[in-house]
C-alpha positions in Angstrom: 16.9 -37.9 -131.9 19.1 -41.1 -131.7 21.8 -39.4 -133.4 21.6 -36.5 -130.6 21.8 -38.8 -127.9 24.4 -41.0 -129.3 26.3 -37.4 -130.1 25.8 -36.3 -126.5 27.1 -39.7 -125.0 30.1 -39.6 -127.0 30.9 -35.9 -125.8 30.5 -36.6 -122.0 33.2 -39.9 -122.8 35.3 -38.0 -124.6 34.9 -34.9 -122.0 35.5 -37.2 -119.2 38.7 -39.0 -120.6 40.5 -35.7 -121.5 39.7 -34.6 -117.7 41.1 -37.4 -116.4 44.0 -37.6 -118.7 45.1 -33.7 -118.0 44.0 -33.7 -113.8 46.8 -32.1 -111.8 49.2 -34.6 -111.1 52.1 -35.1 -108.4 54.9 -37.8 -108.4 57.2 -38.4 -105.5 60.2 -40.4 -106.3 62.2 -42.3 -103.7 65.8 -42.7 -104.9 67.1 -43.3 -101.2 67.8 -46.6 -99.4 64.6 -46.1 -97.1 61.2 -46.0 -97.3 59.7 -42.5 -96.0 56.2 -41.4 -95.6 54.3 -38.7 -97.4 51.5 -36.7 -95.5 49.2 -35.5 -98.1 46.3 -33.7 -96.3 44.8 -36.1 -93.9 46.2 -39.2 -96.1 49.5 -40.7 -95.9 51.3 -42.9 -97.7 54.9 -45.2 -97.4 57.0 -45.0 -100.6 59.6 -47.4 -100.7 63.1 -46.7 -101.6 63.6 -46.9 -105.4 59.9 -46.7 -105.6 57.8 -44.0 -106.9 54.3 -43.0 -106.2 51.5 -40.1 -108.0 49.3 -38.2 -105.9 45.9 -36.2 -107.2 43.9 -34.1 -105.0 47.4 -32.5 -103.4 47.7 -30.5 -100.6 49.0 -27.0 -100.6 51.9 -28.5 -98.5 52.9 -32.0 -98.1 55.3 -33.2 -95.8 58.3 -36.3 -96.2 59.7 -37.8 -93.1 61.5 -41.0 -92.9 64.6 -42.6 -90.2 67.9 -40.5 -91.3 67.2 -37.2 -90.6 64.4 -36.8 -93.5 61.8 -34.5 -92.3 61.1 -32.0 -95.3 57.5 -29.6 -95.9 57.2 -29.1 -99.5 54.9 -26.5 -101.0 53.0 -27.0 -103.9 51.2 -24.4 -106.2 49.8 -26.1 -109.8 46.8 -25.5 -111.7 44.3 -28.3 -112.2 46.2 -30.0 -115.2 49.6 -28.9 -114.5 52.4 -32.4 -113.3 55.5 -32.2 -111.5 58.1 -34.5 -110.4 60.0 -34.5 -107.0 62.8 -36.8 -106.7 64.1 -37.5 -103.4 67.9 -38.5 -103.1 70.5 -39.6 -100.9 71.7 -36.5 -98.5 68.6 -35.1 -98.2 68.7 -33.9 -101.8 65.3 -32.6 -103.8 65.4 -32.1 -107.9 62.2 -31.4 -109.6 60.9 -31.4 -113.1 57.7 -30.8 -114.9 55.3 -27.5 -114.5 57.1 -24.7 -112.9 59.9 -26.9 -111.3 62.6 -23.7 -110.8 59.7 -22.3 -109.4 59.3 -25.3 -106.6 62.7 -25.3 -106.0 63.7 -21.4 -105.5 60.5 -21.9 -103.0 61.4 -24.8 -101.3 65.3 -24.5 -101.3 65.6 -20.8 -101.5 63.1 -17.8 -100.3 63.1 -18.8 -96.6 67.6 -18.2 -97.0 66.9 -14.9 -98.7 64.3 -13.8 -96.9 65.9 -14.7 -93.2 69.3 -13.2 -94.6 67.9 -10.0 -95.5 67.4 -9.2 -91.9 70.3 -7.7 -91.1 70.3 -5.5 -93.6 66.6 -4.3 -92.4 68.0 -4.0 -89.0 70.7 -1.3 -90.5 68.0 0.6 -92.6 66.2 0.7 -89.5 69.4 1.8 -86.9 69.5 4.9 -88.8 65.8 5.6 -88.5 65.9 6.5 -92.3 62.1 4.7 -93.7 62.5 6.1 -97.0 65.9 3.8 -97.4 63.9 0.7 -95.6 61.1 1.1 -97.9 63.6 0.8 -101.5 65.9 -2.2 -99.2 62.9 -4.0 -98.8 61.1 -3.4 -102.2 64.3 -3.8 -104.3 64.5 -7.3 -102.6 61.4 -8.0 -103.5 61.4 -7.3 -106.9 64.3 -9.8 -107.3 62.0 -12.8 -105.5 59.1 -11.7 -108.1 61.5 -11.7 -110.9 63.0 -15.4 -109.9 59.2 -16.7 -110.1 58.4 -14.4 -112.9 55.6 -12.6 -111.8 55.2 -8.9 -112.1 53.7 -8.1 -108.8 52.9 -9.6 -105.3 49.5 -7.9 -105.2 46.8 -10.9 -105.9 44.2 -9.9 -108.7 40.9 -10.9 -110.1 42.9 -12.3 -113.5 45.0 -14.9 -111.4 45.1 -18.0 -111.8 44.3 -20.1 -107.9 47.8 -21.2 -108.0 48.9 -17.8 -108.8 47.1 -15.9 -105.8 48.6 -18.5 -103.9 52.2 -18.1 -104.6 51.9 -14.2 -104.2 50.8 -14.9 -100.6 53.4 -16.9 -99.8 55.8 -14.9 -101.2 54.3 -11.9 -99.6 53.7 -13.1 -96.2 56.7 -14.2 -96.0 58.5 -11.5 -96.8 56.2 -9.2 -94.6 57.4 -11.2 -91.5 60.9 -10.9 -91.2 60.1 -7.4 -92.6 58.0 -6.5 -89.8 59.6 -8.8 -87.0 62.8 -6.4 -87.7 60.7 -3.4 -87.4 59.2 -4.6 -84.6 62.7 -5.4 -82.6 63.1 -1.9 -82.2 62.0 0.3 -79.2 61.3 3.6 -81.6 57.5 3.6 -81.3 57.5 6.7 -83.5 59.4 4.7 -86.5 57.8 1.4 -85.9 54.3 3.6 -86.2 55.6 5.0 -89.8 57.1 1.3 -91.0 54.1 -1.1 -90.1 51.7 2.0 -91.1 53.0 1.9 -94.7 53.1 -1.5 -95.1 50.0 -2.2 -93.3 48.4 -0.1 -95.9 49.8 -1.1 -98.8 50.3 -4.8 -98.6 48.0 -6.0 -96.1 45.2 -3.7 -95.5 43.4 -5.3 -98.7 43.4 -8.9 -97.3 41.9 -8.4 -93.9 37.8 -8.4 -94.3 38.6 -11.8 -95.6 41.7 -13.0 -94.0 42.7 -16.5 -93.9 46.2 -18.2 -93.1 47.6 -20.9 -95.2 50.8 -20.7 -93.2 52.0 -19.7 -89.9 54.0 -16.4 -91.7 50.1 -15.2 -92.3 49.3 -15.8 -88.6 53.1 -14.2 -87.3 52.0 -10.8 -89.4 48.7 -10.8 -87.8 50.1 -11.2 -84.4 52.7 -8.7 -85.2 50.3 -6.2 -86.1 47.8 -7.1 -83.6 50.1 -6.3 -80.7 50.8 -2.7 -82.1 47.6 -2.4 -83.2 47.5 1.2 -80.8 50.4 2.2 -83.3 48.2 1.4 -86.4 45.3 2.7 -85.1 43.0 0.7 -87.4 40.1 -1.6 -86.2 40.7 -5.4 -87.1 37.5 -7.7 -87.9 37.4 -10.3 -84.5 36.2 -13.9 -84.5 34.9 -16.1 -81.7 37.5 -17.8 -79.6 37.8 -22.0 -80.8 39.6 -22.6 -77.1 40.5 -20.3 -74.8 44.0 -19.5 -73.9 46.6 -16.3 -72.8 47.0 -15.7 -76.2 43.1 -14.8 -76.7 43.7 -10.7 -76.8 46.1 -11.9 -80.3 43.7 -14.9 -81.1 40.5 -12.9 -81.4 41.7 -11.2 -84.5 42.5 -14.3 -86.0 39.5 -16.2 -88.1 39.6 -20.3 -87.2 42.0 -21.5 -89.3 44.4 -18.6 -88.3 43.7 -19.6 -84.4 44.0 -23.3 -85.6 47.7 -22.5 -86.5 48.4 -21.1 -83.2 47.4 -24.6 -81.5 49.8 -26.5 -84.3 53.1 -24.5 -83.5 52.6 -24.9 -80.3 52.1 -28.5 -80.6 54.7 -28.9 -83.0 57.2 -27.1 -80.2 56.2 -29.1 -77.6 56.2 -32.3 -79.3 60.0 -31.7 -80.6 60.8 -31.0 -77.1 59.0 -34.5 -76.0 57.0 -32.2 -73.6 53.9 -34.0 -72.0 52.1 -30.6 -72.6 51.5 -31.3 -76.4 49.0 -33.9 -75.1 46.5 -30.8 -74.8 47.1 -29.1 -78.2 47.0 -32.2 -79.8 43.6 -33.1 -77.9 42.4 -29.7 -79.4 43.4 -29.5 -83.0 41.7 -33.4 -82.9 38.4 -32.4 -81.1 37.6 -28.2 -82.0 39.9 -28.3 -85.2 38.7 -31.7 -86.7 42.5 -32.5 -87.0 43.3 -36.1 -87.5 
């Protein structure tokens, strides 16, 4: 019985060592001449320059700001005992290194170039009111994001890993919104119907009973589609209002933390602007959003 015990006690050591020595990891390095700050959740913390700092528990987004011009969101998708390195340097340079670093950088650096620049080329497909040609544009592009972050599809399934389901959504989202903000630009109702009805259906459709928005492209589609939502013809799920605004005919499609988003942009705008109006979206997000 002793011998059970004393085997037990040694397996829970051992079992808790080997957690703590593979947990997810993050280091931020400072190799500027000033000290910036990095938001982490709720938590945030000064680094130094020529100091470096690890972070567990991380964020899906963290954010960098410091005094010359440094004000970067980084987005971070690991697994539980996956580490990565981001090294901040002078010029507002990022490298990283460790688990899927090319990955973090084609996200971070990249997608949002592509994505934005692709536009135009959407707007062409769409001038000649051909859908069949805007469907291979935008799917061909696509397929060369996936292939950059090696993933076979943008569709989430059972099998993924958390970090996984998370990068397709990002990728996918946003994707779907300068997709669908081109489409929507136009004044053919007829080809708008056909675009956001095939993409509704095979892209979005799936994630709706149990939407959620993890960044403000996942709110933009929803409010995208909610305001053609006669050309779709579908019934959305709708939530109870957090606060009351104009935008409540968009906002009661949203779930919370969809709505919550709303209140953040339009704080964020309205603080970059030094507007005294960000005083109430700021007093929201504190007191109905639990926002610190």
């Amino acid at each position: 019985m002793k011998h059970s015990f004393l085997t037990q006690g040694i397996f829970y050591i051992l079992f808790f060592c080997f957690s703590a020595l593979s947990a997810q990891k993050l280091t931020l390095v400072n190799n500027t001449t000033e000290p910036f700050t990095v938001q982490n959740g709720k938590k945030a913390v000064i680094i130094n320059d020529g100091d470096k700092k690890e972070f567990s528990n991380i964020a899906n987004r963290i954010s960098v700001t410091g005094s010359q011009n440094m004000n970067r969101s980084i987005l971070i998708f690991l697994e539980p005992t996956e580490k990565l390195t981001i090294t901040l340097k002078q010029g507002n340079i990022i490298s990283y290194s460790g688990d899927q670093a090319d990955t973090h950088e084609y996200l971070n650096q990249k997608l949002n170039v592509e994505t934005f620049g692709k536009m135009r080329d959407y707007l062409n497909t769409i001038n000649k009111k051909n859908i069949g040609e805007l469907k291979n544009t935008s799917e061909i592009f696509l397929s060369s994001i996936l292939k950059k972050v090696k993933l076979s599809a943008v569709l989430v399934s059972p099998e993924d890993k958390s970090s996984t389901k998370k990068l397709k959504n990002h990728i996918k989202y946003n994707w779907l919104y300068t997709l669908l903000t081109t489409v929507n630009s136009r004044k053919d109702k007829a080809f708008t119907q056909q675009a956001l009805n095939y993409y509704y259906k095979k892209y979005i459709e799936s994630d709706i009973a149990q939407y959620s928005c993890n960044s403000a492209y996942q709110y933009n589609v929803i409010e995208i589609l909610a305001k053609n939502k006669e050309l779709l013809q579908v019934e959305f799920p709708t939530y109870p209002i957090v606060e009351h605004t104009d935008s409540d005919a968009i906002n009661q499609y949203m779930p919370q933390n969809c709505q919550r988003l709303y209140f953040q942009k339009e704080y964020d705008y309205l603080e970059h602007i030094n507007d005294p109006g960000q005083d109430y979206y700021k007093k929201v997000l504190t007191e109905k959003f639990k926002e610190q």
